[in-house]
C-alpha positions in Angstrom: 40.9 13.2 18.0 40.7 16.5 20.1 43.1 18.1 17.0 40.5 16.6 14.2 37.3 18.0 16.3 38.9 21.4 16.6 39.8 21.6 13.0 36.3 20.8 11.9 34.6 23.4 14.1 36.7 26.1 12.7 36.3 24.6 8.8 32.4 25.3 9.8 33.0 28.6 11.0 34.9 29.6 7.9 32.3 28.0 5.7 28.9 29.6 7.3 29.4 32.7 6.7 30.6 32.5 3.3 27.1 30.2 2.2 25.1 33.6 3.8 27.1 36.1 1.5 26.6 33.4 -1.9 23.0 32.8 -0.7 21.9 36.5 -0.8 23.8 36.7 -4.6 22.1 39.0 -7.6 18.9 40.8 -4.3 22.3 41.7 -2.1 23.4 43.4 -4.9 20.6 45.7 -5.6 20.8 46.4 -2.0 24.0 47.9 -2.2 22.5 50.1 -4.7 19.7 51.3 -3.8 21.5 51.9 -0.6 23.0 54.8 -2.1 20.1 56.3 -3.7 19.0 60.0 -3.4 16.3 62.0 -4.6 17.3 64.0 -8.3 16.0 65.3 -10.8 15.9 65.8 -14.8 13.8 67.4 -17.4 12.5 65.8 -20.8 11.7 67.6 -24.1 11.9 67.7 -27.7 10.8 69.6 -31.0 12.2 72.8 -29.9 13.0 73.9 -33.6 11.7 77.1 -35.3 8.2 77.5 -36.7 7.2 77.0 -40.0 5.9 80.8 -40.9 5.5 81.7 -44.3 7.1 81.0 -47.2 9.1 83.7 -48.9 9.4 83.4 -52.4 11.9 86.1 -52.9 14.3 85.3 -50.7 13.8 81.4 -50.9 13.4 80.8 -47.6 10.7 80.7 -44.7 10.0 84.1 -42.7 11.0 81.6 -39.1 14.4 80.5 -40.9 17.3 80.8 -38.9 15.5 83.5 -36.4 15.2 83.2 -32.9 12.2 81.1 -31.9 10.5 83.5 -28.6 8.7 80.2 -27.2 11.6 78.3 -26.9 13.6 81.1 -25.4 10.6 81.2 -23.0 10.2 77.5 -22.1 13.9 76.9 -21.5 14.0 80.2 -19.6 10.9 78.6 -17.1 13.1 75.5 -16.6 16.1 77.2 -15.4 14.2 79.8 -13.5 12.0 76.7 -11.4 14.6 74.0 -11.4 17.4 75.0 -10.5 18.6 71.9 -9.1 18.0 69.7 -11.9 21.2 67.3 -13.4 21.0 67.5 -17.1 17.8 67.5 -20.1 17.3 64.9 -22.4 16.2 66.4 -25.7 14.1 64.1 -27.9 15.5 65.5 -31.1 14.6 68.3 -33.8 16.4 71.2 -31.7 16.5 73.4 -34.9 14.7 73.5 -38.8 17.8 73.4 -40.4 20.3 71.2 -39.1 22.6 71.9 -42.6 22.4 75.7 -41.5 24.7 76.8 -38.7 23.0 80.2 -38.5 20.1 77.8 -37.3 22.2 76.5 -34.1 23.2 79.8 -33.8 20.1 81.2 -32.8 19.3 77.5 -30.8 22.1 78.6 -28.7 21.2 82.3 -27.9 17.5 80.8 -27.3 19.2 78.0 -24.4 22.0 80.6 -22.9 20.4 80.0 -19.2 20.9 76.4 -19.8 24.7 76.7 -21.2 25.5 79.3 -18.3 24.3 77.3 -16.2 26.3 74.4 -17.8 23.2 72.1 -17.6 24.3 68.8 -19.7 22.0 68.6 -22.5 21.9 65.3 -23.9 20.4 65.2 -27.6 18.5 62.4 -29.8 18.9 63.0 -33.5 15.8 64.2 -35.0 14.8 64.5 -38.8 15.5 67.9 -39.0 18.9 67.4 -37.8 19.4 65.5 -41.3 17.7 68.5 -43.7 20.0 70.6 -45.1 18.5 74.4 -46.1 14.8 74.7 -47.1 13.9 74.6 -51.2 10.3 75.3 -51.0 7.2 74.5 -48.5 7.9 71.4 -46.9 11.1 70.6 -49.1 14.7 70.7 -48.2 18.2 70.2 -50.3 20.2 66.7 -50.0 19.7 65.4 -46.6 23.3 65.3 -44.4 23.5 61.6 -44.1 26.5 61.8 -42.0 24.9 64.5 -39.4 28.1 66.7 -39.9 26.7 70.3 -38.6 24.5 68.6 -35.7 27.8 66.6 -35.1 30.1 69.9 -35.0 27.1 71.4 -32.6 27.1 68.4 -30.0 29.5 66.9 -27.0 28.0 63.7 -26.6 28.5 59.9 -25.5 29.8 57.2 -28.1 29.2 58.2 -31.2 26.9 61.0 -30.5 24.7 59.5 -33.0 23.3 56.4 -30.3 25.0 56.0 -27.1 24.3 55.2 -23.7 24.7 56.3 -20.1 23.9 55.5 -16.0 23.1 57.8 -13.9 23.6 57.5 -9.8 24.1 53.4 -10.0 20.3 53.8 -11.0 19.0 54.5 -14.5 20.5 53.4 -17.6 19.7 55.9 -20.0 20.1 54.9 -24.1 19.7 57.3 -26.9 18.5 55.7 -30.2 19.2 57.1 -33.5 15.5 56.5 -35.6 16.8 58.8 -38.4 19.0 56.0 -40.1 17.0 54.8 -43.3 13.7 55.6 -44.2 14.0 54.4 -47.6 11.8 51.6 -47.1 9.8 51.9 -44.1 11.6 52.0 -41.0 15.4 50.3 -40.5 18.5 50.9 -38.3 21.6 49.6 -39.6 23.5 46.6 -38.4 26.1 48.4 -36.2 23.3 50.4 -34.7 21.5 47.1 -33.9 24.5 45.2 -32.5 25.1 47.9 -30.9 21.6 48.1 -29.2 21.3 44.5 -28.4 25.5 44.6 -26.7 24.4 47.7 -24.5 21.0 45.9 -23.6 23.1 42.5 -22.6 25.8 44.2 -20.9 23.8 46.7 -18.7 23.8 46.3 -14.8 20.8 48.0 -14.1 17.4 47.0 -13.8 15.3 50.6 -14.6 16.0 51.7 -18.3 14.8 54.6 -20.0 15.1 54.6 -23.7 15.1 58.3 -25.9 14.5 58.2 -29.4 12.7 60.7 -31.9 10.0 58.9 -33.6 7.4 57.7 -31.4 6.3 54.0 -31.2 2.4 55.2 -30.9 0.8 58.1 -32.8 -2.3 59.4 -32.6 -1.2 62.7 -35.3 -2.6 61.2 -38.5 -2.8 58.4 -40.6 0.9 58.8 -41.9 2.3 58.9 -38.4 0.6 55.7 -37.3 1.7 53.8 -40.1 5.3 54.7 -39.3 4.9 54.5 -35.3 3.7 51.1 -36.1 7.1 50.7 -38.1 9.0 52.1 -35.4 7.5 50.1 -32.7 7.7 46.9 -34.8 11.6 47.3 -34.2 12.1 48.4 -30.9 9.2 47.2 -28.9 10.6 43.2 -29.1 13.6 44.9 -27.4 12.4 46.8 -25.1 10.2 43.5 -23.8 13.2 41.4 -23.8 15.2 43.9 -22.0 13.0 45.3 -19.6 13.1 49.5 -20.6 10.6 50.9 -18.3 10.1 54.0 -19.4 10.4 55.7 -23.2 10.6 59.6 -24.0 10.1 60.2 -27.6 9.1 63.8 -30.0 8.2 64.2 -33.9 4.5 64.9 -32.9 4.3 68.2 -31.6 2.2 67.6 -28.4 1.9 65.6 -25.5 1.1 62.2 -25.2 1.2 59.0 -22.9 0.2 55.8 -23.4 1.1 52.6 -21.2 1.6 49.6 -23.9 2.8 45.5 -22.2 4.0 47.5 -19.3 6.4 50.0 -21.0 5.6 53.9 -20.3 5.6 55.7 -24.0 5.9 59.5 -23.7 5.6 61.8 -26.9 6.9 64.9 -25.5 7.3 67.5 -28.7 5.9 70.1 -27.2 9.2 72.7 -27.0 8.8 74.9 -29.2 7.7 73.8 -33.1 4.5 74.1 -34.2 1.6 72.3 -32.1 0.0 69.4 -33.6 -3.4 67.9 -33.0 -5.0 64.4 -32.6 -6.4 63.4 -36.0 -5.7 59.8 -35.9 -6.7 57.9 -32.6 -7.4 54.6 -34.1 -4.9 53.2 -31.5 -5.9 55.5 -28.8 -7.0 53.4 -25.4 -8.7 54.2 -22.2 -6.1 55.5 -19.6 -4.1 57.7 -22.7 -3.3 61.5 -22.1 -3.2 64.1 -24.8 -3.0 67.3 -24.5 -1.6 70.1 -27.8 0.3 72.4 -25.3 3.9 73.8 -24.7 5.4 72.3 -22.4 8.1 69.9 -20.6 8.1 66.7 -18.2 10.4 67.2 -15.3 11.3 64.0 -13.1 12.1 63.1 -9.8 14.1 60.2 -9.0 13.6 58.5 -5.8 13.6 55.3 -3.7 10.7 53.4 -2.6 10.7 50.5 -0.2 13.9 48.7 -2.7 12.3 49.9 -5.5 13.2 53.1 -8.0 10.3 55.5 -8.9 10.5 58.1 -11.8 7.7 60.9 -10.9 6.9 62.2 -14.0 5.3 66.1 -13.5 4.4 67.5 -17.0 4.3 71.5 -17.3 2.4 73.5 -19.6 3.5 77.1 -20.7 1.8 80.3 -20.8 4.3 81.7 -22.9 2.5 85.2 -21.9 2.9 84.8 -18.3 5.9 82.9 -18.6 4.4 80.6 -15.7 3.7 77.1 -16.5 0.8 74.7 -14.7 0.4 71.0 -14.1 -0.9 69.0 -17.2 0.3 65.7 -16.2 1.5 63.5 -13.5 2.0 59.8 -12.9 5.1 57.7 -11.5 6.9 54.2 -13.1 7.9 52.2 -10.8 11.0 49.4 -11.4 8.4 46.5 -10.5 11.4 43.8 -11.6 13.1 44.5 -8.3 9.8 44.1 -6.3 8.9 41.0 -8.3 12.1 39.6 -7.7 12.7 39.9 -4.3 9.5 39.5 -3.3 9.2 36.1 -5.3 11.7 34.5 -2.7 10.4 33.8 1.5 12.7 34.5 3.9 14.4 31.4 4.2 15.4 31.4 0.7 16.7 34.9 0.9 19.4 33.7 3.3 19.8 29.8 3.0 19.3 28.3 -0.4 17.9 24.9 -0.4 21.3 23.7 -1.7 23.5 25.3 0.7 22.2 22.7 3.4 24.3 20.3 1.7 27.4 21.6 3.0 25.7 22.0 6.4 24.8 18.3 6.6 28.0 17.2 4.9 29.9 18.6 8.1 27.5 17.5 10.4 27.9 13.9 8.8 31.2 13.9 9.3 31.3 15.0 13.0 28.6 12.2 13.6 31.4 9.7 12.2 34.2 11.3 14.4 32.1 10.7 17.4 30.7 7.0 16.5 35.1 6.4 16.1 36.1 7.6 19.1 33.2 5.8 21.0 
């Protein structure tokens, strides 16, 4: 009997602290994570292509074509000079006008040379000028490069370099959309892009999610880019409300823009160097929206708060002049699902689920019936 009472004792302290480590499950993980985290940094931009200039009938070509653009040199060269300890850019798309003409990454490249000496990791969303080929005529290019080859021979990406995905520091899961698919009928991505999306979505570990994609899901530039932002949005947004993406940077519309739509953060940050753009459109425009038609760029800070991650967004406007930059814009996203989640459970559940106590009263049962024996 003394044998039997010693082997259950040590079967019970075998079996405790295993029902602690299955009890604490999916929030012990997080935990681990967050355990880890540091404060970092990264910039956001996009639209950093030439401007439009004149139109030179002689020579077929705008005046801006495949020149250096001085206000990109001068943004890029503000980011390197005031962040020097940043860990990559995310570029929402259009880097040049021409993205059939390597003359026109040529000049991209001599405008960025702080960012490539200082081998910062630029990490690219396709834009529509990516696809346009060499310029025919005010507002009209030659056959679009379906397959992005040039952009493709001009980029060291992810996956396919077209859409792809990334984490950073066990913390953010980063994914780049490709929004410059097919156009032919209103907005579309293809069925391996979508697969792809919904995989990447499924099999992701971490909770905060940052999507980059040209087109914007909210416009206020003009009627036209409503219409299609409503397009876009149509596509994406079910996603990014089944998936949880907290926080999406986006460019086309040359200017700055947030709006806060079911939760999600949208940022239209086109402000690197195109053309600026104004507000002609703000039939979707709601209370709490920033706008501002300035160059500029967001940079971020990554850090922990309580168990939860927070992005502090800073946005920077340029005086190109100067070459100083001042604060246009600052807010923070929060990973609430971690909060909600945890928070959702008391203490007792944290540690001892209500089913664990069936083990626990399963041995104590049997110890009772060992006892009534011997007596």
């Amino acid at each position: 009997m003394k044998n039997r009472m010693f082997f259950l004792l040590i079967l019970v302290i075998i079996l405790i602290p295993s029902l602690f480590t299955i009890s604490i499950g999916r929030n012990y993980r997080k935990k681990q994570i967050l355990s880890l985290s540091s404060k970092w940094h990264f910039i956001a931009l996009g639209d950093s292509r030439q401007q439009f200039g004149t139109w030179d009938d002689d020579n077929n070509k705008y005046t801006h074509d495949n020149t250096n653009n001085p206000t990109r040199a001068a943004l890029f060269t503000s980011i390197a000079e005031n962040n020097p300890e940043i860990e990559f850019i995310l570029h929402t798309g259009d880097m040049v006008m021409s993205g059939g003409e390597q003359d026109d990454w040529n000049r991209y490249f001599e405008d960025i040379e702080n960012m490539t000496k200082e081998n910062i990791t630029i990490y690219y969303a396709v834009g529509n000028h990516e696809k346009y080929t060499y310029a025919l005529g005010d507002s009209q290019w030659g056959p679009s490069d379906e397959d992005f080859s040039t952009y493709l021979a001009n980029v060291e990406l992810p996956g396919n370099e077209r859409y792809y995905s990334f984490d950073f520091m066990n913390q953010i899961h980063f994914v780049f959309i490709n929004t410059e698919e097919d156009w032919s009928d209103g907005f579309s991505i293809t069925t391996d892009q979508n697969n792809w999306l919904i995989n990447d979505f499924e099999t992701n570990t971490l909770d905060f999610i940052i999507a980059v994609f040209h087109r914007p899901c909210y416009s206020i530039r003009d009627s036209g880019r409503v219409h299609a932002a409503q397009q876009v949005r149509n596509v994406l947004e079910p996603l990014f409300l089944q998936y949880g993406v907290d926080l999406v940077f986006s460019g086309h519309d040359h200017y700055y823009y947030r709006a806060v739509r079911k939760g999600v953060t949208y940022i239209t940050t086109g402000g690197a160097g195109a053309d600026l753009y104004t507000n002609k459109d703000t039939s979707e425009w709601q209370d709490g929206d920033v706008y501002f038609s300035e160059y500029h760029y967001c940079n971020i800070t990554v850090t922990q708060s309580n168990e939860n991650i927070v992005t502090k967004v800073d946005v920077l406007i340029l005086d190109e002049g100067e070459g100083t930059t001042t604060l246009g814009d600052s807010f923070e996203v929060t990973d609430h699902l971690k909060e909600t989640t945890s928070s959702s459970l008391s203490d007792t559940e944290k540690t001892i689920p209500s089913t664990d106590f069936s083990f626990l009263l399963t041995i104590i049962g049997v110890i009772c019936i060992m006892k009534k024996r011997k007596k």
